[in-house]
MIDO-118210 format. One record per residue: residue in three letters; x, z, y of N, C-alpha, C, CB in turn. Coordinates in steps of 0.05 Angstrom, whole numbers, plus 5000, padded with zeros to 4 digits. Glycine has a CB too. Layout:
<nodes>
AlaXZYXZYXZYXZY/...
</nodes>
This chain:
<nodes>
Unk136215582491136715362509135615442537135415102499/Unk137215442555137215542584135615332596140215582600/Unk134615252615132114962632132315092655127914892622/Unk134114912681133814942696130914772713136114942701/Unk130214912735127514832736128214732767124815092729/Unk127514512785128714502810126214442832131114262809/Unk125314592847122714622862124214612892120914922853/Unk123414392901124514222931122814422950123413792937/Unk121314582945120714722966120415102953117814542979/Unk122915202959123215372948121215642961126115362947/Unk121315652990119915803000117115842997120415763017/Unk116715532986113215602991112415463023112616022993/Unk113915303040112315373065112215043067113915603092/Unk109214993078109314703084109414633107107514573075/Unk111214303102112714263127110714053133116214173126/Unk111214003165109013893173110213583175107714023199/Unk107313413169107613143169110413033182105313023183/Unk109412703182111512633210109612513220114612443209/Unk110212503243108812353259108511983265109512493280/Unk107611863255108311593259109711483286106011463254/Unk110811383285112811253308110911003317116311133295/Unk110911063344109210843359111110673379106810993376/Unk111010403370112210223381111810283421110809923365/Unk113310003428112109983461109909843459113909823484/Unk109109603437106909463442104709643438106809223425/Unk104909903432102010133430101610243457102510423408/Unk104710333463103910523489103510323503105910723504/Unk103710023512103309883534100209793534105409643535/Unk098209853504095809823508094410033513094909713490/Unk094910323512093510513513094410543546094110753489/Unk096510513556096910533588095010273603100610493597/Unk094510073586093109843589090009873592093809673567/Unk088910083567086310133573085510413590085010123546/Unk087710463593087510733618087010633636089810913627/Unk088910453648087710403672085310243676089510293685/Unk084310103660082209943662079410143662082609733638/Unk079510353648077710593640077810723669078910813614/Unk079410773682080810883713077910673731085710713721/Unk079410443732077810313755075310163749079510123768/Unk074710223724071410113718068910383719071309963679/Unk067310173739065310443750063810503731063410393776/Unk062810803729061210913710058310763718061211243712/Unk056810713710053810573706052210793695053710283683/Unk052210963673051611133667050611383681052811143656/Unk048611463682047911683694049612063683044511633687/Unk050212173708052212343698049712623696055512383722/Unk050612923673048313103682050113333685045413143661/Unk050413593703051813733694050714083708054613603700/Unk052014213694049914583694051914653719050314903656/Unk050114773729052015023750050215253748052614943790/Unk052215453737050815783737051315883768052716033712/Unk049015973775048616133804050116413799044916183813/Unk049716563828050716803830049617103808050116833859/Unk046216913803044817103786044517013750041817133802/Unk046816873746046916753719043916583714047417013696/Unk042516513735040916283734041615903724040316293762/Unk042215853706043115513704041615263720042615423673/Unk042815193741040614973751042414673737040114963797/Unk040514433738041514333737041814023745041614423724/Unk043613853754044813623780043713363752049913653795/Unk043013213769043712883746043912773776040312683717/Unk046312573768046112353790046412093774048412373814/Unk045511923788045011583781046611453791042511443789/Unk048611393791050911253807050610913808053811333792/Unk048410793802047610513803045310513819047010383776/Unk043710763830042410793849043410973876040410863839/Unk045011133868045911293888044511603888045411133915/Unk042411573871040911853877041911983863038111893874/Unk041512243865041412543864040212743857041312613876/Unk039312883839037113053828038313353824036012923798/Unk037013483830037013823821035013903807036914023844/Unk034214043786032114143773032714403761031413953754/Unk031514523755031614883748031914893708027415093762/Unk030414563695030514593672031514373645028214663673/Unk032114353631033614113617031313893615034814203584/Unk028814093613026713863605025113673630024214023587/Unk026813793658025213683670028013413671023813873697/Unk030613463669032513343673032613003654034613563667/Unk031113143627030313003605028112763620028813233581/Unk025812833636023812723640024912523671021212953640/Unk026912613679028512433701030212193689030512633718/Unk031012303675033012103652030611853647033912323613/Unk029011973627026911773613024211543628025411973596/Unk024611743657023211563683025311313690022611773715/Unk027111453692029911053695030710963681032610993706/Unk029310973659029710763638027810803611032910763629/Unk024710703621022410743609023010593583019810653626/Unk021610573558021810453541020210173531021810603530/
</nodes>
């Protein structure tokens, strides 16, 4: 007795998902909280590295609810600027 055997994916190769279909009522909230994310001011203090000419890392925090500005040479001093504006 012969059995045929019937395997829907003969190659072996897997096909990729689908992707769910997103209505307009999705894209009109994600364009909705874009822009709202757009024009609401950061409050948060920002920190970020810049490598010098001599692969030195310094590094900037600014406070954008005060306006100031910091440079420091080390994370921990950046750490101890952080934790001075907003003592516990």
């Amino acid at each position: 007795m012969k059995t045929n055997y019937y395997h829907p994916n003969p190659i072996g190769r897997e096909f990729p998902a689908a992707k769910p279909q997103r209505n307009w009522k999705t894209h009109l909230q994600t364009l909705t909280q874009q822009v709202i994310d757009f024009f609401t001011p950061v409050e948060e203090p920002t920190i970020s590295s810049v490598q010098d000419a001599n692969g030195v890392v310094h590094w900037k925090g600014y406070n954008p609810a005060t306006g100031e500005t910091v440079h420091y040479d080390s994370i921990q001093d950046v750490l101890v600027w952080l934790e001075s504006r907003n003592p516990r």
